[in-house]
Backbone of each chain as nested JSON, in Angstrom:
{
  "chains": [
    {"id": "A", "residues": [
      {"number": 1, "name": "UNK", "atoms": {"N": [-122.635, 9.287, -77.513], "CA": [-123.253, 10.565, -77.888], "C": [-124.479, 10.831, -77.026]}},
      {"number": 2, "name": "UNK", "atoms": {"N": [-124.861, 9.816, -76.797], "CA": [-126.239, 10.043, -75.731], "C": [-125.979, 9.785, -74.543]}},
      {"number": 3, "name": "UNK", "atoms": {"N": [-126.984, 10.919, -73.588], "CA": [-126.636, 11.12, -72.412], "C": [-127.352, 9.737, -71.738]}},
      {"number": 4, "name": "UNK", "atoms": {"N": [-128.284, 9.505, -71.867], "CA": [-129.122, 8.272, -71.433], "C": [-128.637, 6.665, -71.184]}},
      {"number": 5, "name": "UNK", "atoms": {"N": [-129.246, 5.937, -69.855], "CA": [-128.582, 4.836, -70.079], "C": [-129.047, 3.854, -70.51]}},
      {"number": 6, "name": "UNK", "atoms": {"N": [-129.066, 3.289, -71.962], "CA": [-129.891, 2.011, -72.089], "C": [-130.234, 1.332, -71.405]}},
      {"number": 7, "name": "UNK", "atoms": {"N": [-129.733, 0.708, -70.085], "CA": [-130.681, 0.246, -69.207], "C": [-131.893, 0.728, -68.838]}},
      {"number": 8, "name": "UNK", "atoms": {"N": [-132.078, 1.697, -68.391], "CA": [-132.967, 2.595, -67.878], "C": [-134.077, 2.749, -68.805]}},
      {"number": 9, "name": "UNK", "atoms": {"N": [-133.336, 3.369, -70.028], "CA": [-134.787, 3.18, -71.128], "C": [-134.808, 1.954, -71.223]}},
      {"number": 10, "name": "UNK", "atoms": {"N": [-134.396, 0.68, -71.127], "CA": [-134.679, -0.653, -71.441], "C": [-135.794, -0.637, -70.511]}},
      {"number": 11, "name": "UNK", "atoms": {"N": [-135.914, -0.778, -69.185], "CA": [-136.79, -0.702, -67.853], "C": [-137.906, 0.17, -68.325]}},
      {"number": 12, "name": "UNK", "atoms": {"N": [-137.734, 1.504, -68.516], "CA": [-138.883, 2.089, -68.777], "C": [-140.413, 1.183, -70.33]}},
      {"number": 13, "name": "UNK", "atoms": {"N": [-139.262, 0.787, -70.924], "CA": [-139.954, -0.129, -72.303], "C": [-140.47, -1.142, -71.639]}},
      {"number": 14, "name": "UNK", "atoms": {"N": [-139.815, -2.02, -70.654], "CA": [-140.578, -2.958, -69.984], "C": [-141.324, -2.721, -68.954]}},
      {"number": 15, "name": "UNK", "atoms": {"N": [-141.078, -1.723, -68.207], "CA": [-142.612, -1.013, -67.769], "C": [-143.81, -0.959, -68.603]}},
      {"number": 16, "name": "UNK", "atoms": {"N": [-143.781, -0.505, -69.395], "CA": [-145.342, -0.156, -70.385], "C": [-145.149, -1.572, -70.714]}},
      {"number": 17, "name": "UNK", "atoms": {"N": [-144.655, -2.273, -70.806], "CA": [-145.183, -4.191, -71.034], "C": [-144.549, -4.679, -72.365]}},
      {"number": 18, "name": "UNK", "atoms": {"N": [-143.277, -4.456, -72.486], "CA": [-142.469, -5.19, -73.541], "C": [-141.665, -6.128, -72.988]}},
      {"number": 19, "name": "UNK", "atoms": {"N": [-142.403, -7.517, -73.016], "CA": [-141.537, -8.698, -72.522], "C": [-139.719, -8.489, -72.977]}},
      {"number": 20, "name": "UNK", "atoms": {"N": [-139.602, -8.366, -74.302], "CA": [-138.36, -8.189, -74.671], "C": [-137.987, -6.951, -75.813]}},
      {"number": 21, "name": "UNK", "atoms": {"N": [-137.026, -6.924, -75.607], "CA": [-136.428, -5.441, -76.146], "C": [-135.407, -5.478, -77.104]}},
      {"number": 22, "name": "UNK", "atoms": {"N": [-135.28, -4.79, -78.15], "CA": [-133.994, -4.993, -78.616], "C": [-132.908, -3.839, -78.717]}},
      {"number": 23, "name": "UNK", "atoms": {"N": [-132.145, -3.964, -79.058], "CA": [-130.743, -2.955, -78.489], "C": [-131.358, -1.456, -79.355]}},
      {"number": 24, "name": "UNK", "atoms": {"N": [-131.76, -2.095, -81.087], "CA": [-131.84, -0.987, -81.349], "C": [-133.464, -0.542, -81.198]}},
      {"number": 25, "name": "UNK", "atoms": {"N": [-134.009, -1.098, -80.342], "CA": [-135.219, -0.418, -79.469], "C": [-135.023, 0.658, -78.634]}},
      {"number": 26, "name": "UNK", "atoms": {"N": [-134.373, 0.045, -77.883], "CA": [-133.445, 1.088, -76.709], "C": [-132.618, 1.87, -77.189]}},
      {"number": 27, "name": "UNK", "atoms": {"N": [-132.272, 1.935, -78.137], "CA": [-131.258, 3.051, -79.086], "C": [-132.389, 4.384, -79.593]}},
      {"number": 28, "name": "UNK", "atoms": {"N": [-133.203, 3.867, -80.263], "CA": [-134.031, 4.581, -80.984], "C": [-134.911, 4.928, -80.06]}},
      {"number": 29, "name": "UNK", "atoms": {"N": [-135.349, 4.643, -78.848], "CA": [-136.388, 5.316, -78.08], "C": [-135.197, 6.386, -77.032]}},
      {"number": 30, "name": "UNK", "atoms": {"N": [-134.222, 6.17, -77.002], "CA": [-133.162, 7.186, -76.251], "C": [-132.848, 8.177, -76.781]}},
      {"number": 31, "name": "UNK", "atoms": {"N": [-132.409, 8.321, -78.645], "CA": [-132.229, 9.74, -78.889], "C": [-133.183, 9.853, -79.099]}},
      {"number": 32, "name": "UNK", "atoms": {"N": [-134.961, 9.38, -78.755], "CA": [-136.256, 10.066, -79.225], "C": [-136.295, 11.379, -77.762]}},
      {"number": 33, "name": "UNK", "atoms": {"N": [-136.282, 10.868, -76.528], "CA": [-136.24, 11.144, -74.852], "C": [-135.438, 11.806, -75.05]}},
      {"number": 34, "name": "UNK", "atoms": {"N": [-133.967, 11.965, -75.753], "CA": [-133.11, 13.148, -75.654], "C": [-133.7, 14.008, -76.108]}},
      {"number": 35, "name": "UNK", "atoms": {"N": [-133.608, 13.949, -77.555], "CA": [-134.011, 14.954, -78.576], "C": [-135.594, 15.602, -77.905]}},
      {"number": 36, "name": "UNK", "atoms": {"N": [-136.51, 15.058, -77.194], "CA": [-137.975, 15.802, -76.765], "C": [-136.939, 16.823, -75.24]}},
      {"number": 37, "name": "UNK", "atoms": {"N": [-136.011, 16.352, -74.751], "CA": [-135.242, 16.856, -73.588], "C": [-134.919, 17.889, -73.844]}},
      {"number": 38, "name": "UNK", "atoms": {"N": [-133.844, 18.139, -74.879], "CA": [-133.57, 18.843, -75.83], "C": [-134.335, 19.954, -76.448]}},
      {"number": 39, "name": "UNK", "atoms": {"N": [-135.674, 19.586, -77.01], "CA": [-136.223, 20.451, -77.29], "C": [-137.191, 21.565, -75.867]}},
      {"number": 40, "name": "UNK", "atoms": {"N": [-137.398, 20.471, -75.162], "CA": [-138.152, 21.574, -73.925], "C": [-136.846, 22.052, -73.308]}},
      {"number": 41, "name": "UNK", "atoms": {"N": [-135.951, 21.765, -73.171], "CA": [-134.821, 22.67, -72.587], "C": [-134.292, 23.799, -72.752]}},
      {"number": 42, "name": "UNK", "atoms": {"N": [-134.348, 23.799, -74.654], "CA": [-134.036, 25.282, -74.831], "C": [-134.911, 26.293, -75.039]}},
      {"number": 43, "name": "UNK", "atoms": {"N": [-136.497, 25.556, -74.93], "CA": [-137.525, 26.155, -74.737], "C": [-137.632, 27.265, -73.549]}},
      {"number": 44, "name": "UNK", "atoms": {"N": [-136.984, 26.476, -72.902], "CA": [-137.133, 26.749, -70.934], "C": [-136.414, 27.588, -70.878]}},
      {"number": 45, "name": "UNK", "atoms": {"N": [-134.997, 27.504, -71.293], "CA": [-133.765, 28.465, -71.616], "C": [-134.509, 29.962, -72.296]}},
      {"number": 46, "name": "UNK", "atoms": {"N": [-135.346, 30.009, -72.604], "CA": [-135.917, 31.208, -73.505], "C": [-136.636, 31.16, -72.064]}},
      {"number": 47, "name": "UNK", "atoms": {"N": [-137.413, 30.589, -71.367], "CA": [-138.215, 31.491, -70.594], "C": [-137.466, 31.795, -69.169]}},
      {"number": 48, "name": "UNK", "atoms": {"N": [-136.45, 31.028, -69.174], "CA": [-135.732, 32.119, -68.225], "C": [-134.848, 33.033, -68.343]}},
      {"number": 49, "name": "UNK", "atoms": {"N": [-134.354, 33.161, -69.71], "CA": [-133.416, 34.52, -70.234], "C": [-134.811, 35.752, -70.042]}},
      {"number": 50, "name": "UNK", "atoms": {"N": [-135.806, 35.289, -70.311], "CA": [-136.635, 36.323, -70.637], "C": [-137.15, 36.859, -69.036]}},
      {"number": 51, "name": "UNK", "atoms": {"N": [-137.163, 36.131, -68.285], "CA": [-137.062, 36.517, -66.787], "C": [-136.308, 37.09, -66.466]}},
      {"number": 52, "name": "UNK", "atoms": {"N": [-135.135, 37.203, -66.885], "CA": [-133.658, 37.916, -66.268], "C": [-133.135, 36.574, -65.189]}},
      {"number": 53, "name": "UNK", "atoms": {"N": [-133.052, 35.236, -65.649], "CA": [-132.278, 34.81, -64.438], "C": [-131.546, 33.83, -65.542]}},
      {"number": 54, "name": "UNK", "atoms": {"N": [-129.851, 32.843, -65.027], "CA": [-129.434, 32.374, -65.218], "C": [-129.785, 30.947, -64.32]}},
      {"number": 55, "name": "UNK", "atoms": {"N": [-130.191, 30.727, -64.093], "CA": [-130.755, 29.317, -63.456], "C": [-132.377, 28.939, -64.047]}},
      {"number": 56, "name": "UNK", "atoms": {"N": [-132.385, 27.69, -64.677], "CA": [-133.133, 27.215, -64.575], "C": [-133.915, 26.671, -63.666]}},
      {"number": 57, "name": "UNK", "atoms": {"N": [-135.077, 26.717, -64.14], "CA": [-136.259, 25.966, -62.739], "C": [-137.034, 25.213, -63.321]}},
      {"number": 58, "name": "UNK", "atoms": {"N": [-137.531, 24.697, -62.225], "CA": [-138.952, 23.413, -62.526], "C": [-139.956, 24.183, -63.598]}},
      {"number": 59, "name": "UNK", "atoms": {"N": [-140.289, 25.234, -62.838], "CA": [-141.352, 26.444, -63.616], "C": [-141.062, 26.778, -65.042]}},
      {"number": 60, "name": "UNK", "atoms": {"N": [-139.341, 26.833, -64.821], "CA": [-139.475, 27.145, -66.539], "C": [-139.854, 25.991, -67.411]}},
      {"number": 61, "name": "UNK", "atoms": {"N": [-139.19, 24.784, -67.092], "CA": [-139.734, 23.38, -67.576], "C": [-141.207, 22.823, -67.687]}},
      {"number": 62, "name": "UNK", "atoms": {"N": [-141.842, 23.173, -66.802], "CA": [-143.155, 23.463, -66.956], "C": [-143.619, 24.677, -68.105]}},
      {"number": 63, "name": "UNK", "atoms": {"N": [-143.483, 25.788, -68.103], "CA": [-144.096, 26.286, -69.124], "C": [-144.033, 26.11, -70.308]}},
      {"number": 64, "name": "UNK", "atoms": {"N": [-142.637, 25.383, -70.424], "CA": [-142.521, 24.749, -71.703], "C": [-143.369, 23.404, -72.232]}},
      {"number": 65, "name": "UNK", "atoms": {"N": [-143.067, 22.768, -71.005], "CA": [-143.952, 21.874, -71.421], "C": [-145.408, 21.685, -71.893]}},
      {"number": 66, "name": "UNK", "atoms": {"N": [-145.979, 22.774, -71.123], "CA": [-147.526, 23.597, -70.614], "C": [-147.434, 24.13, -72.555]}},
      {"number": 67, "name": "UNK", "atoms": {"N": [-147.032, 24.402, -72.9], "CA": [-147.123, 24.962, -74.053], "C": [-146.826, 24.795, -75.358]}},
      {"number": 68, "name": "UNK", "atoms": {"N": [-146.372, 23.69, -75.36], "CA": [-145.824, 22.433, -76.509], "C": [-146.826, 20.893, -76.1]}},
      {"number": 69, "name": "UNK", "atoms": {"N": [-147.173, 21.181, -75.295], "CA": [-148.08, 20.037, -74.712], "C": [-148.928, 19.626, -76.036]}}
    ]},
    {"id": "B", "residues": [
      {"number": 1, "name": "UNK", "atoms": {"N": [-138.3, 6.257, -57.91], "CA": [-139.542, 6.456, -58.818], "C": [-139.063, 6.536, -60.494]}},
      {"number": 2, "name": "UNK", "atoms": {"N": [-138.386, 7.053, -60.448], "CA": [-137.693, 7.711, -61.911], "C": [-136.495, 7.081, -62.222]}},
      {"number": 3, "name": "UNK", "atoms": {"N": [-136.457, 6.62, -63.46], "CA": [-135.46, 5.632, -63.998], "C": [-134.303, 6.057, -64.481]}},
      {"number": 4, "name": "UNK", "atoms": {"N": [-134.254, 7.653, -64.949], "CA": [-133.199, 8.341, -65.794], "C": [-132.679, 9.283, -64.543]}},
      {"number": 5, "name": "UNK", "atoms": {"N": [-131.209, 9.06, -64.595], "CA": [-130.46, 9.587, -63.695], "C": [-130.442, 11.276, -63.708]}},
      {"number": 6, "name": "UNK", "atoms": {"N": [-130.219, 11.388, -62.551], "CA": [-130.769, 13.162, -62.959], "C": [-129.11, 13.845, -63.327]}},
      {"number": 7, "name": "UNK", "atoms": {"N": [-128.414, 13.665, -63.08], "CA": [-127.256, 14.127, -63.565], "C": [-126.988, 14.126, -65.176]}},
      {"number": 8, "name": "UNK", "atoms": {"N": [-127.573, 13.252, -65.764], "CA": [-127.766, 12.599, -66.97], "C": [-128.856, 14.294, -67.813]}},
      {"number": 9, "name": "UNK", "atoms": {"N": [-129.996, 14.022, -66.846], "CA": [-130.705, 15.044, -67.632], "C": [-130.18, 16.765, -67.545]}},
      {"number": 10, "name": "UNK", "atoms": {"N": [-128.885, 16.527, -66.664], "CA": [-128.645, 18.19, -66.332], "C": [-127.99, 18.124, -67.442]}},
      {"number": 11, "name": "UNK", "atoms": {"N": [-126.849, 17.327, -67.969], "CA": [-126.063, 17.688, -69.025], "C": [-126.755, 17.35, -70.372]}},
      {"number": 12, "name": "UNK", "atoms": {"N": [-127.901, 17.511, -70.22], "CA": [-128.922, 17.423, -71.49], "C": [-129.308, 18.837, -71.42]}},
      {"number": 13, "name": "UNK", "atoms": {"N": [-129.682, 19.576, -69.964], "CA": [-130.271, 21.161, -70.141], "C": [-128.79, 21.6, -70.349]}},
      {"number": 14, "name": "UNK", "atoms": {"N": [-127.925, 21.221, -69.777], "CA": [-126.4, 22.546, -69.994], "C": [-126.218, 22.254, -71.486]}},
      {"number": 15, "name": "UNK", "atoms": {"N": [-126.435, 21.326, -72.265], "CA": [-125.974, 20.844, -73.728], "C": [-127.079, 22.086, -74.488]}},
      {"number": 16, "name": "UNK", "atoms": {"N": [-128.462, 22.12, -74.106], "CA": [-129.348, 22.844, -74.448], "C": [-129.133, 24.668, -74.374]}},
      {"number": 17, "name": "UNK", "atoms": {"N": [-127.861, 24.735, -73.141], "CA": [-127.507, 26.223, -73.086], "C": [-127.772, 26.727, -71.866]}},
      {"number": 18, "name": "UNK", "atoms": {"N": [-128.583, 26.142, -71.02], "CA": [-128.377, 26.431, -69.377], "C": [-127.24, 26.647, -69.0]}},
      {"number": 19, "name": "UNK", "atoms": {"N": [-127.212, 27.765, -67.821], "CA": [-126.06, 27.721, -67.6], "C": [-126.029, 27.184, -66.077]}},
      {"number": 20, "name": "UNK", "atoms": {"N": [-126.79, 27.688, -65.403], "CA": [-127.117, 26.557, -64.32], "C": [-128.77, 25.966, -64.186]}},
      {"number": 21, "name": "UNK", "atoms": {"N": [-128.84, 24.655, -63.335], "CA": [-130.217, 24.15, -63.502], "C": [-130.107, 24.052, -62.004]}},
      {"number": 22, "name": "UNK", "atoms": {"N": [-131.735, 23.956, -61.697], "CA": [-131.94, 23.971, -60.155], "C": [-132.493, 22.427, -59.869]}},
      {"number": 23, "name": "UNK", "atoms": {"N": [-132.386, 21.796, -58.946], "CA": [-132.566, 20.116, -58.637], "C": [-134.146, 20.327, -59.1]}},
      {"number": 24, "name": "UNK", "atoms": {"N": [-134.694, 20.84, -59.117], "CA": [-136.531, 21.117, -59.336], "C": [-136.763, 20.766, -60.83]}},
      {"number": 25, "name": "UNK", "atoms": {"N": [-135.706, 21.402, -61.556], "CA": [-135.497, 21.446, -62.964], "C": [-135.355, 19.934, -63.234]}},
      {"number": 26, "name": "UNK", "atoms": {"N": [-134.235, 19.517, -63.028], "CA": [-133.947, 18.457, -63.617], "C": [-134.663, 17.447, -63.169]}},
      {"number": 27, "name": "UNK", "atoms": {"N": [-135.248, 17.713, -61.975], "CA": [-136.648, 16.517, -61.94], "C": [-137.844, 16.086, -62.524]}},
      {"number": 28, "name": "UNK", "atoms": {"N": [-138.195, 18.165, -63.016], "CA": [-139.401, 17.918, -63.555], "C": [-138.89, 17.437, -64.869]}},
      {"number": 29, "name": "UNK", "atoms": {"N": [-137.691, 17.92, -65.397], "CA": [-137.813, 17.42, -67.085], "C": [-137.321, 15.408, -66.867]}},
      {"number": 30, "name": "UNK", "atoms": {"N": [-137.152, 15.539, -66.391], "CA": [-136.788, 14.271, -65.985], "C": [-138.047, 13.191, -66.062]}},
      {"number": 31, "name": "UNK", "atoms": {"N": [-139.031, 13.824, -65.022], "CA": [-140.411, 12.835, -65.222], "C": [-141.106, 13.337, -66.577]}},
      {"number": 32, "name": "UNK", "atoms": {"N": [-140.98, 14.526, -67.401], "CA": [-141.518, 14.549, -68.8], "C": [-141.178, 13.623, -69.517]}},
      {"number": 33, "name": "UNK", "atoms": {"N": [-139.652, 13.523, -69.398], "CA": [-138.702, 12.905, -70.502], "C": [-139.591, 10.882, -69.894]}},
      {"number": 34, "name": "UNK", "atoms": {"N": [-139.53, 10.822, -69.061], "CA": [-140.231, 9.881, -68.477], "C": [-141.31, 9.204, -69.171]}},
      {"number": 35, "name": "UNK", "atoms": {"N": [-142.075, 10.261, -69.031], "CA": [-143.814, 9.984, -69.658], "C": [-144.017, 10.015, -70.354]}},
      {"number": 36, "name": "UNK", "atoms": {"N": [-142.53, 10.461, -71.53], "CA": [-142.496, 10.86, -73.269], "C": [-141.987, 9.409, -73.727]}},
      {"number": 37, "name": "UNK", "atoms": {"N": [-141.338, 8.988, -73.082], "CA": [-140.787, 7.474, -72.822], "C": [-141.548, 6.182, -72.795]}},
      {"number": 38, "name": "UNK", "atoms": {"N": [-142.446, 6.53, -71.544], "CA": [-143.47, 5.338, -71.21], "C": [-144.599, 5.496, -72.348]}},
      {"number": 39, "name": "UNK", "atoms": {"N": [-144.823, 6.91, -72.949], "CA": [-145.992, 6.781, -73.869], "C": [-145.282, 6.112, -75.21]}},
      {"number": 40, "name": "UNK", "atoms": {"N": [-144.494, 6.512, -75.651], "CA": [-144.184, 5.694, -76.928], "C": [-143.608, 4.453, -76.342]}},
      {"number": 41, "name": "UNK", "atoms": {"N": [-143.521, 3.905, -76.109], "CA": [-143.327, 2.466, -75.378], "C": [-144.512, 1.822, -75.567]}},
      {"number": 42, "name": "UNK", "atoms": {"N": [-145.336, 2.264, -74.71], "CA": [-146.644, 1.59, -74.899], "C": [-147.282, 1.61, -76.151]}},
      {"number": 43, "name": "UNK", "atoms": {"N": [-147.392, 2.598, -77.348], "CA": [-147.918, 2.258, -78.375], "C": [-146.794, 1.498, -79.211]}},
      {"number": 44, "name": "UNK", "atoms": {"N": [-145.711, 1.545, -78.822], "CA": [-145.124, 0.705, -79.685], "C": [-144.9, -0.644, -79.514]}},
      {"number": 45, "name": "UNK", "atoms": {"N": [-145.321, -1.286, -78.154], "CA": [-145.92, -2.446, -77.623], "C": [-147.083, -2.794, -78.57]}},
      {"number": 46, "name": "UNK", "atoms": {"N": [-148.244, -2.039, -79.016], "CA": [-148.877, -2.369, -79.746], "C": [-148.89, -2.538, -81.059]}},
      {"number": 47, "name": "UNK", "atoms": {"N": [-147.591, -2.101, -81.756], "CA": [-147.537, -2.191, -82.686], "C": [-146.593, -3.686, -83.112]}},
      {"number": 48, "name": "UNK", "atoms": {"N": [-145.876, -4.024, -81.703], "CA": [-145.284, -5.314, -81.717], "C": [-146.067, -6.466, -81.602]}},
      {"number": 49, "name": "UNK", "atoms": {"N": [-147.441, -6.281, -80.821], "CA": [-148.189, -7.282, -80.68], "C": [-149.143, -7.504, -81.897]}},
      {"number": 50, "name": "UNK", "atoms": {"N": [-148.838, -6.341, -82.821], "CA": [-150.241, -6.395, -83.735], "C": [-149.11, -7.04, -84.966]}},
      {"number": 51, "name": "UNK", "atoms": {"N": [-147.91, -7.25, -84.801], "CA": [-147.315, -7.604, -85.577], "C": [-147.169, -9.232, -85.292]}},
      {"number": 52, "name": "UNK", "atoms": {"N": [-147.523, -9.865, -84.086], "CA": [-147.507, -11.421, -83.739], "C": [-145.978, -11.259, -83.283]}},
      {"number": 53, "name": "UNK", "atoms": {"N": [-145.196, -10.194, -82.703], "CA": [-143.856, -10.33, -82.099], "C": [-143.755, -9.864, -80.551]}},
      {"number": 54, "name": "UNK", "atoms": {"N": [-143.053, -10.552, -79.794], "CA": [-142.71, -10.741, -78.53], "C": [-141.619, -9.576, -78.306]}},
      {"number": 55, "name": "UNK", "atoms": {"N": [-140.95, -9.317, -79.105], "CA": [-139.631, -8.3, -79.251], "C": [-139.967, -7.468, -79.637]}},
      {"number": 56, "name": "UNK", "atoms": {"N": [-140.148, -5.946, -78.596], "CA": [-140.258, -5.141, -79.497], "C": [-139.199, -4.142, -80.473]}},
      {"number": 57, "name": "UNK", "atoms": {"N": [-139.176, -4.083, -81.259], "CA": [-138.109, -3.387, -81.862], "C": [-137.855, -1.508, -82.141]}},
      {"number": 58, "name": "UNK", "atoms": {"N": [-136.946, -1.526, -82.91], "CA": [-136.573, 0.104, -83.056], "C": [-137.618, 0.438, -84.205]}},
      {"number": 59, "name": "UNK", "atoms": {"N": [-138.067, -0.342, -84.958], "CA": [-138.974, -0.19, -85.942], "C": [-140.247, 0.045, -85.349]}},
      {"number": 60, "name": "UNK", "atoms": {"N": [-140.363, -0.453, -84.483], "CA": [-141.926, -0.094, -83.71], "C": [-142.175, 0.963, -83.079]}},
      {"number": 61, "name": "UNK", "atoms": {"N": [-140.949, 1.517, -82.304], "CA": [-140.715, 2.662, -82.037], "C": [-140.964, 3.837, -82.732]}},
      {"number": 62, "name": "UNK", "atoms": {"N": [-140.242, 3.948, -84.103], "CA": [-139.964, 4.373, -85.07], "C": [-141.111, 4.778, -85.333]}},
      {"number": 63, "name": "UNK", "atoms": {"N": [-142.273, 4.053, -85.539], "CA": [-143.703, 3.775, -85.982], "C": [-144.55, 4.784, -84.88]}},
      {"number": 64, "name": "UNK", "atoms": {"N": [-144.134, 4.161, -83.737], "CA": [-145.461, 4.834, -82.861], "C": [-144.529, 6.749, -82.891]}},
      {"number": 65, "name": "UNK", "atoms": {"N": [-143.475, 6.919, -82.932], "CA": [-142.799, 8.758, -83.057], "C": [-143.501, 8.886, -83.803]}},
      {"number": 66, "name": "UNK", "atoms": {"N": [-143.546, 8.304, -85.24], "CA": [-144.242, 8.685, -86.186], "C": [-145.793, 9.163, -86.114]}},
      {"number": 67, "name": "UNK", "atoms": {"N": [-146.182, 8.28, -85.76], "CA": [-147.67, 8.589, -85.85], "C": [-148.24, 9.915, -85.014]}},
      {"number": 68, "name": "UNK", "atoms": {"N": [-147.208, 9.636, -83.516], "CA": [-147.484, 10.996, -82.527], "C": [-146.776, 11.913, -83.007]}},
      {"number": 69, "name": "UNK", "atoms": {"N": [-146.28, 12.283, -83.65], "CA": [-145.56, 13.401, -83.907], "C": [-146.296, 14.711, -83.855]}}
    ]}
  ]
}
């Protein structure tokens, strides 16, 4: 169901300094990263319908972010 | 630099209702989704160490969403 690869969030958890990890660490911090993805996405989706364009951009992702920050 | 595959985060904006995303897009949400990642990581590192555990778990996780919410 999730787009994310537990590895990756595993790496990112041991970046910030978690010697060890557990599966449902990496489970539960992946649909957290979706679901915040998720939410600035269709944020973004509103600010570029409201532009008149069908492509998303960096900019729209930014204002979303810029504004839920 | 970035741990989460960007193909990964496009079908997180098309799931969101994009209908197309521009490579700019999926980078920037990409390093959000990133830094939304590395920050609860790190407090939930602290909540593993304040617990006397080496492992951090989904419960710690759980803990530090919570608190930032």
């Amino acid at each position: 169901m999730t787009e994310l690869s537990q590895s990756a969030v595993e790496r990112i958890m041991k970046k910030a300094g978690a010697e060890r990890v557990s599966a449902d660490a990496a489970e539960t911090l992946s649909a957290l990263m979706e679901d915040y993805g998720m939410f600035l996405s269709k944020e973004a989706k509103k600010m570029s319908d409201h532009a008149g364009r069908k492509t998303l951009r960096g900019s729209d992702i930014r204002m979303a972010a810029e504004i839920f920050k």
